[in-house]
Backbone as a printed PyTorch tensor [residue, N CA C, xyz], in Angstrom:
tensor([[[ 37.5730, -28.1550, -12.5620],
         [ 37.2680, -29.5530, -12.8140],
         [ 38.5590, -30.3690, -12.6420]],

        [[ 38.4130, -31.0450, -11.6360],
         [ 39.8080, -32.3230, -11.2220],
         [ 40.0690, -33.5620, -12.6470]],

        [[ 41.0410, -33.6250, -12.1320],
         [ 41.2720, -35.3040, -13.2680],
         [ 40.0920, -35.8470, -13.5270]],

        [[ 39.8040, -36.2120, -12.2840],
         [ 38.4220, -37.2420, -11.9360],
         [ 37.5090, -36.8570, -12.8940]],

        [[ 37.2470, -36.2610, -12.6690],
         [ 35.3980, -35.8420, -13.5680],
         [ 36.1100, -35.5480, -14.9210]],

        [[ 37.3150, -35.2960, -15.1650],
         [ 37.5580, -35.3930, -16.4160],
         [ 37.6690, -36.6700, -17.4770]],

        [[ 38.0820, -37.7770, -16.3950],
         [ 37.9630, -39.3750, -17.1170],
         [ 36.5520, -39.6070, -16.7380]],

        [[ 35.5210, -39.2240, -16.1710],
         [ 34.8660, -39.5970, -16.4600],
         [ 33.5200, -39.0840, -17.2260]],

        [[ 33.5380, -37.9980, -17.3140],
         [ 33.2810, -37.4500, -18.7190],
         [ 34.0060, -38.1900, -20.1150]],

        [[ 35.3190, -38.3120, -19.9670],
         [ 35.7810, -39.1360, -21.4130],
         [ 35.1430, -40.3110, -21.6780]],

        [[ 34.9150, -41.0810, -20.2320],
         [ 33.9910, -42.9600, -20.3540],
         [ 32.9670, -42.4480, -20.8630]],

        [[ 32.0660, -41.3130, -20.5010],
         [ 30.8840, -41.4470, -20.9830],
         [ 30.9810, -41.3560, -22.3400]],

        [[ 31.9620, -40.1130, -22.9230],
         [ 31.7130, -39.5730, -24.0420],
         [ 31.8650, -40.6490, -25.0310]],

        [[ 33.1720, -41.8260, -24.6080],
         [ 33.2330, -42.8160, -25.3040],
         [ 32.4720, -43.9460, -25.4260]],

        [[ 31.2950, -43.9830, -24.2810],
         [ 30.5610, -45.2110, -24.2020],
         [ 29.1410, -44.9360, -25.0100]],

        [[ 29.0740, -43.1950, -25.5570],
         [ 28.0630, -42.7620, -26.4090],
         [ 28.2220, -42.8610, -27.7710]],

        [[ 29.8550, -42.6430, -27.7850],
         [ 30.1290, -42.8130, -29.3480],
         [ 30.1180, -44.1820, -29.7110]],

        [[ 30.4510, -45.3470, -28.2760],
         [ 30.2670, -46.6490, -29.1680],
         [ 28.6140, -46.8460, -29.1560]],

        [[ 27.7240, -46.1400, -28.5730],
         [ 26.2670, -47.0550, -28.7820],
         [ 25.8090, -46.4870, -29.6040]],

        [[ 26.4290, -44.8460, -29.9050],
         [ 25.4950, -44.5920, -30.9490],
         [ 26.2860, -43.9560, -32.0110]],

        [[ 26.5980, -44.8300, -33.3880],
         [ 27.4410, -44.5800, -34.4110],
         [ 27.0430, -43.4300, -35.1220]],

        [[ 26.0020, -42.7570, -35.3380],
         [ 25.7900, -42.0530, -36.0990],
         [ 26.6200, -40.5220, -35.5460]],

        [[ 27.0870, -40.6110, -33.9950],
         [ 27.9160, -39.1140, -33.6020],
         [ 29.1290, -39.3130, -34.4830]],

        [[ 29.7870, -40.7620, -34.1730],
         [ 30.9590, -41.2180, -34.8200],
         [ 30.9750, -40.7790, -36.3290]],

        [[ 29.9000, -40.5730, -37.1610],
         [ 29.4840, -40.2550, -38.8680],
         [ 29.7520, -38.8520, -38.7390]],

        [[ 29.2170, -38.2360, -37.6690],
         [ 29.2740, -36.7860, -37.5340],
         [ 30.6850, -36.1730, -37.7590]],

        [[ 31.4800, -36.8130, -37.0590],
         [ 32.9250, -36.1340, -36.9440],
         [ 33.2130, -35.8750, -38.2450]],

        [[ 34.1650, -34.7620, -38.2420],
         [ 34.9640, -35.2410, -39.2810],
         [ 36.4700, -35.8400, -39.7300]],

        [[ 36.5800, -35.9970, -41.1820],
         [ 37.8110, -36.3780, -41.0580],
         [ 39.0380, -36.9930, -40.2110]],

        [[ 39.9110, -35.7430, -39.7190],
         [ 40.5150, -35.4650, -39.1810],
         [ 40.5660, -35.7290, -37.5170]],

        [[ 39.0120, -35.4880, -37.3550],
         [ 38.9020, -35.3980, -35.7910],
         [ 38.8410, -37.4090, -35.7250]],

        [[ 38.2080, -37.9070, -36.2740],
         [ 37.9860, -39.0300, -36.7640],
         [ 38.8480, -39.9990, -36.8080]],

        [[ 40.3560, -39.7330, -37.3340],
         [ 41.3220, -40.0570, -37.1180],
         [ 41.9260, -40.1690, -35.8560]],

        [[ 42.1190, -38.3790, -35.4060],
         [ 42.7200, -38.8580, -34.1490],
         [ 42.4280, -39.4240, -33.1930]],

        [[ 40.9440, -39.4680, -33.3710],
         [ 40.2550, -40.1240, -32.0270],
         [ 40.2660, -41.5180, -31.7300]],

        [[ 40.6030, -42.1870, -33.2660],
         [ 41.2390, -43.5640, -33.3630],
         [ 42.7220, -43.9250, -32.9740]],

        [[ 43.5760, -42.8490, -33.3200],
         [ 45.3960, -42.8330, -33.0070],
         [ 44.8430, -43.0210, -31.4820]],

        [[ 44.3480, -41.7490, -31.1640],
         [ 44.5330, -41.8360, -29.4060],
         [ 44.2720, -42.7590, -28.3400]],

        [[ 42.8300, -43.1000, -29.0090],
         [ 42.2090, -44.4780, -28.5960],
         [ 43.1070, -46.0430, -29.0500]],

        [[ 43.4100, -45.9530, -29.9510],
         [ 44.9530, -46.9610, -29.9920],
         [ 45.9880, -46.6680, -29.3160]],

        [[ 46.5280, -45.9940, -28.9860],
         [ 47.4770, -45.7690, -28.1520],
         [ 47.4830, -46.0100, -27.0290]],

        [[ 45.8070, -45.6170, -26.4500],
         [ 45.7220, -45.8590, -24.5710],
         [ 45.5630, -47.4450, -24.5910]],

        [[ 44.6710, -48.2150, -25.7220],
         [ 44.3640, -49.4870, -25.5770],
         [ 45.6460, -50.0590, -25.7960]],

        [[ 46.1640, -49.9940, -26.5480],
         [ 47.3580, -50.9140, -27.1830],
         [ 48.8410, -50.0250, -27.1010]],

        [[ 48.9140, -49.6820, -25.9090],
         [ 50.5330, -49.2070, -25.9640],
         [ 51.8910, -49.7010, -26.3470]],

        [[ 52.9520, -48.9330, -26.4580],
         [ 53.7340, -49.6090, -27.1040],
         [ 55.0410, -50.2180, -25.7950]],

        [[ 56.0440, -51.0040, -26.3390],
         [ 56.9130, -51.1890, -24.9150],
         [ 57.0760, -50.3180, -24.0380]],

        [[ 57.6790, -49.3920, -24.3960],
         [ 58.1550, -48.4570, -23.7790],
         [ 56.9170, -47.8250, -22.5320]],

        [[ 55.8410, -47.2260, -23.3800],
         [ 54.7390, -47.0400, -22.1950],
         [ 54.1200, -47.6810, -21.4750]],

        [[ 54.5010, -49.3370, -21.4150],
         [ 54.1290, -50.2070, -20.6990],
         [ 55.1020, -49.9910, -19.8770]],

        [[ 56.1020, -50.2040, -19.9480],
         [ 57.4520, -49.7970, -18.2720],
         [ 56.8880, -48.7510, -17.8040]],

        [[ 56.1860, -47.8810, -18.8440],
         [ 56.2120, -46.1870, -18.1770],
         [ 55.4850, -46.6600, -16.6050]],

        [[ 54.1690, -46.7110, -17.7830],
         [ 52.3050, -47.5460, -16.5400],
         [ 52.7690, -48.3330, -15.8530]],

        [[ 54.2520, -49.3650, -15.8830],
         [ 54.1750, -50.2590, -14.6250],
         [ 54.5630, -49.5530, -13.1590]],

        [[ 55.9030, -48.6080, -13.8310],
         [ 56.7890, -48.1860, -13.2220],
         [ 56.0890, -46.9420, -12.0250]],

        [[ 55.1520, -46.2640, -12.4360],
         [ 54.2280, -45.2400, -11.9440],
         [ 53.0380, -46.3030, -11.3570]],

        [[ 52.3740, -47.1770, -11.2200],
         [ 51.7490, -48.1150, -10.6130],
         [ 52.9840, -48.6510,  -9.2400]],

        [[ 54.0400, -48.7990,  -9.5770],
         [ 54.6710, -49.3150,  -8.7090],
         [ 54.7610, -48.1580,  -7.7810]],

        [[ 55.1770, -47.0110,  -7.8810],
         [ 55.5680, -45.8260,  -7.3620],
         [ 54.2680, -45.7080,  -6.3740]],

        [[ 53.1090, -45.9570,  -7.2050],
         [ 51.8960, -45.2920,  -6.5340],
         [ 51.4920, -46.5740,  -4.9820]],

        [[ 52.0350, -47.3250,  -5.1200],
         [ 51.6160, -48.1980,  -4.8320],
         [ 52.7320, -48.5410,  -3.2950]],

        [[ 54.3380, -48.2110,  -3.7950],
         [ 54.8420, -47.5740,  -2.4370],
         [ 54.6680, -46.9160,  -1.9780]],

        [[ 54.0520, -45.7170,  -2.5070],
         [ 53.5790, -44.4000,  -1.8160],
         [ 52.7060, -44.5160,  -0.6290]],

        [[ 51.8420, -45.2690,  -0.9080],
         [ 50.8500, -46.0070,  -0.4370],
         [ 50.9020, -46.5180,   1.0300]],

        [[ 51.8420, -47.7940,   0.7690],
         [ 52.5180, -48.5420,   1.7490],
         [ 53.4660, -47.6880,   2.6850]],

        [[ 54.5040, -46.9220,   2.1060],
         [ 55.0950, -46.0540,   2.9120],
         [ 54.3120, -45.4620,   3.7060]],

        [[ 53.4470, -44.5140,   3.4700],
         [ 52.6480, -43.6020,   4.1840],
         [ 51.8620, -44.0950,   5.6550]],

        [[ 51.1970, -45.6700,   5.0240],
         [ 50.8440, -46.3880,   5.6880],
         [ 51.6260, -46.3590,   6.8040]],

        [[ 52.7090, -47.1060,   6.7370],
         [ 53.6470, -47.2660,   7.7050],
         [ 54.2230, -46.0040,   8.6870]],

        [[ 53.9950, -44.9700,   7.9020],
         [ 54.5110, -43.7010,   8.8770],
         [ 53.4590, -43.1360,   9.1110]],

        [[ 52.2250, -43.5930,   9.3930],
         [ 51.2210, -43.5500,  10.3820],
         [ 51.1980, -44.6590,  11.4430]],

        [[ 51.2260, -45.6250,  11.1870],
         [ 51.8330, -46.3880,  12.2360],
         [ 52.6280, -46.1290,  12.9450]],

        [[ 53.7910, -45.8520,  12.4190],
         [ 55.0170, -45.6290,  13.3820],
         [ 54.4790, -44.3320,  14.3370]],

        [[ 54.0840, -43.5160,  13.8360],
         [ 53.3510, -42.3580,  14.5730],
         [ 52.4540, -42.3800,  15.6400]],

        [[ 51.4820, -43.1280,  15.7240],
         [ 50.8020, -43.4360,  16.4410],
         [ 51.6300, -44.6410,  17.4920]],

        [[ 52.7150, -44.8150,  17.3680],
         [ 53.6490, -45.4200,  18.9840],
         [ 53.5710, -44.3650,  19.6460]],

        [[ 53.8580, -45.0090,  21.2740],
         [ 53.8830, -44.0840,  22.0010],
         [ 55.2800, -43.4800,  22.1300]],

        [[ 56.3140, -44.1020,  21.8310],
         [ 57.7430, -43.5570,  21.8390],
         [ 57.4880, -42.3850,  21.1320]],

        [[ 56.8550, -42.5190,  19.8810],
         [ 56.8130, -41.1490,  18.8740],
         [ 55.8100, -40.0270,  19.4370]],

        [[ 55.3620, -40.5620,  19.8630],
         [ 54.2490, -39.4000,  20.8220],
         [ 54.7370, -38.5460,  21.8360]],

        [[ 55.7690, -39.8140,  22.6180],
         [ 56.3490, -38.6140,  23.9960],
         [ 57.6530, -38.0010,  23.3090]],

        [[ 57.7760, -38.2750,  22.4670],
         [ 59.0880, -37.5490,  21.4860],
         [ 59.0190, -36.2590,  21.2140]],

        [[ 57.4960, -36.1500,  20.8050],
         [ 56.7660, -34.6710,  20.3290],
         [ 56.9550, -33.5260,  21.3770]],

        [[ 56.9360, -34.3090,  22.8850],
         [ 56.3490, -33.3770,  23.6860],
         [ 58.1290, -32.6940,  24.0050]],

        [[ 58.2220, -31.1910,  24.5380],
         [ 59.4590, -30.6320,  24.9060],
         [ 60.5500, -31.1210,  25.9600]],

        [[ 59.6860, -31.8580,  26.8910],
         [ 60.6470, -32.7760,  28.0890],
         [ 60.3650, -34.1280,  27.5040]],

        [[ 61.2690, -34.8760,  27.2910],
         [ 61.0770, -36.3560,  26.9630],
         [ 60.5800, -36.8930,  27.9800]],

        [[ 59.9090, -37.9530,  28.5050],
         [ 59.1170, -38.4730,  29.2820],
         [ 59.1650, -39.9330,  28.7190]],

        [[ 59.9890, -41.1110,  29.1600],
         [ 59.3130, -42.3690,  28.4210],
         [ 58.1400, -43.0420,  28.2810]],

        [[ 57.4620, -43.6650,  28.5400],
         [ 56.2230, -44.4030,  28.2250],
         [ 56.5730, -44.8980,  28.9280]],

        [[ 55.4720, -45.0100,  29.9660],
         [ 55.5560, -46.3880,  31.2550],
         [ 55.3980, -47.7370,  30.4250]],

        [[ 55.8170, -48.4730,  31.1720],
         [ 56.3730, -49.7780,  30.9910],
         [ 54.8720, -50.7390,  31.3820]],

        [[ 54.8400, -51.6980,  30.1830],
         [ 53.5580, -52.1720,  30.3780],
         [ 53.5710, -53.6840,  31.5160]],

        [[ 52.7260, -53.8800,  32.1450],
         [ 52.6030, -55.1680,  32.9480],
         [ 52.5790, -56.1870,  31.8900]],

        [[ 53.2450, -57.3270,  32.1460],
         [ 52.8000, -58.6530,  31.6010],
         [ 51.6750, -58.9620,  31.0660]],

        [[ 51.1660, -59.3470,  29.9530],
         [ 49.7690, -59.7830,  29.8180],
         [ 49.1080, -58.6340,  29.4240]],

        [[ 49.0470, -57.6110,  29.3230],
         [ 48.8000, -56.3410,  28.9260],
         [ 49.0270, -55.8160,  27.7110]],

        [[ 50.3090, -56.4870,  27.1920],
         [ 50.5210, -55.8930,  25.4030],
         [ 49.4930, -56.3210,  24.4920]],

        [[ 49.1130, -55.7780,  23.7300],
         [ 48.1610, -55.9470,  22.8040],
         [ 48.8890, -56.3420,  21.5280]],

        [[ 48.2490, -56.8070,  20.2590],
         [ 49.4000, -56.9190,  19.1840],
         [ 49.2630, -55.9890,  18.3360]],

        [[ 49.8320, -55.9770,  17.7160],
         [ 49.8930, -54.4170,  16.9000],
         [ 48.5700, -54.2240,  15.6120]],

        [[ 48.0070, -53.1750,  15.5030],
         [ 46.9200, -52.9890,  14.7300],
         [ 47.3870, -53.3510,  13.5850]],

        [[ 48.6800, -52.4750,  13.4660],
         [ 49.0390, -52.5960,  11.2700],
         [ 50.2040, -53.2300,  11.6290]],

        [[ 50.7670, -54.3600,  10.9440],
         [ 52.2950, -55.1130,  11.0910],
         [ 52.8520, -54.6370,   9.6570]],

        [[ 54.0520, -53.9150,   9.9330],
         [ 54.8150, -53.4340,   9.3640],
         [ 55.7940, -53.9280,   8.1470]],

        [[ 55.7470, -54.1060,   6.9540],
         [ 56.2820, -54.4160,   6.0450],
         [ 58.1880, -54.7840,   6.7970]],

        [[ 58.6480, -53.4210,   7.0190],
         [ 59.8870, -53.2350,   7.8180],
         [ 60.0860, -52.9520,   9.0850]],

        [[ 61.0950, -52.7510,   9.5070],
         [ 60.9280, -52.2450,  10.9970],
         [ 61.1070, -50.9860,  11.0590]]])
């Protein structure tokens, strides 16, 4: 079982305990408690785990963009005849013939 189906098993489990209070009566004690600490914690974090969540959002989010971009760059033809064992340049396009580029590149 991946992450995935694991949060979402937790939405459900939590969207049962809010409609139906009487599981919430069931618990006990203890379990009762933590399920409130934990559930405060993800809702209402403290400073520190807010830099954490921005900082890993940001990460995920260059990851993203990077990757992007080095599929682009990949799909040139410079990078294509690069691959092959004799270099070969890319013929040279006629006037009027360039197309504009599918993905425009954050950088160069």
């Amino acid at each position: 079982m991946n992450k995935v189906d694991k949060i979402n098993e937790s939405i459900a489990l939590l969207e049962e305990l809010a409609t139906n209070s009487e599981l919430l009566a069931e618990l006990s004690p203890k379990q009762h408690l933590a399920l409130m600490k934990v559930a405060g914690q993800l809702s209402r974090p403290d400073r520190l785990e807010i830099i954490k969540r921005q900082r890993a959002n940001y990460k995920n989010k260059r990851e993203k963009v990077v990757l992007k971009e080095r599929q682009a760059r990949a799909s040139t033809g410079i990078r294509q005849a690069r691959l092959d064992a004799v270099f070969q340049a890319p013929p040279m396009l006629a006037p009027g013939t360039v197309h504009p580029p599918a993905h425009e590149m954050s950088k160069p």
